[in-house]
C-alpha positions as CSV (number, residue, x, y, z in Angstrom):
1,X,0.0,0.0,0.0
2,X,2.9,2.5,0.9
3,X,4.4,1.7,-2.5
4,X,1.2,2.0,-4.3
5,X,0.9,5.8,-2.8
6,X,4.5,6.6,-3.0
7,X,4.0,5.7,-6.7
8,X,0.8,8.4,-6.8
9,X,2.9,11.1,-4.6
10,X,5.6,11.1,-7.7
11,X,3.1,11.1,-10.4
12,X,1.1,14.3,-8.6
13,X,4.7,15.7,-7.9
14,X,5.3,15.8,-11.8
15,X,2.0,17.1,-12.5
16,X,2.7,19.7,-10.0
17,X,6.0,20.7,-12.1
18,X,4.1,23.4,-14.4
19,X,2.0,25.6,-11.1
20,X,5.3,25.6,-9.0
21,X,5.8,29.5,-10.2
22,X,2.4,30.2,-8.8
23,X,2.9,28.3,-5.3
24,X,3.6,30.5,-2.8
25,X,7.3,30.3,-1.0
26,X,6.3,27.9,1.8
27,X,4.4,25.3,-1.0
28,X,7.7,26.0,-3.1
29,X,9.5,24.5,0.5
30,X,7.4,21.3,0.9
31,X,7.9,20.4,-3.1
32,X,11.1,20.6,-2.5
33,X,10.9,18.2,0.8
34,X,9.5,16.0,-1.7
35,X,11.7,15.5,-4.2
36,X,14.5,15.1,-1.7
37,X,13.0,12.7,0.0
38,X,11.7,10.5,-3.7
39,X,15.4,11.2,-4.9
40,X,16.1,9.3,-1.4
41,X,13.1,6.9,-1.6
42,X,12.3,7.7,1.6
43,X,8.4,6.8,0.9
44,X,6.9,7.9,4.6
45,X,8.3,11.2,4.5
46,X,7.7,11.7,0.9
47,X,4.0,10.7,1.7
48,X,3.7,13.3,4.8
49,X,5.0,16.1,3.2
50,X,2.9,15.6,0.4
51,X,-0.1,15.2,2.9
52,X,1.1,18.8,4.1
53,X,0.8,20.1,1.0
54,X,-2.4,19.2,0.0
55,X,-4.0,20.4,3.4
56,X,-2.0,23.8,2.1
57,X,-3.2,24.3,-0.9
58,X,-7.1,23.6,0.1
């Protein structure tokens, strides 16, 4: 199941790739946090930062 939404996180990461001009600084942070921790493959923080973004941007 964690693979299955790690999997998810990367393809809404790339999606997010065009709107990261519009994101504010502190979004700009936690996509960053991301990739890092995909480069890393660490899947629970990848997960929770992306978590953090989504509650964020809503």
């Amino acid at each position: 199941m964690l693979a299955q939404k790690f999997d998810l996180a990367v393809v809404n990461l790339i999606k997010l790739k065009p709107l990261i001009e519009e994101l504010g600084q502190y979004d700009k942070l936690l996509v960053n946090k991301v990739r890092i921790a995909v480069c890393q493959k660490y899947k629970t923080e990848a997960l929770k930062q992306i978590s953090l973004l989504q509650k964020n941007r809503s």
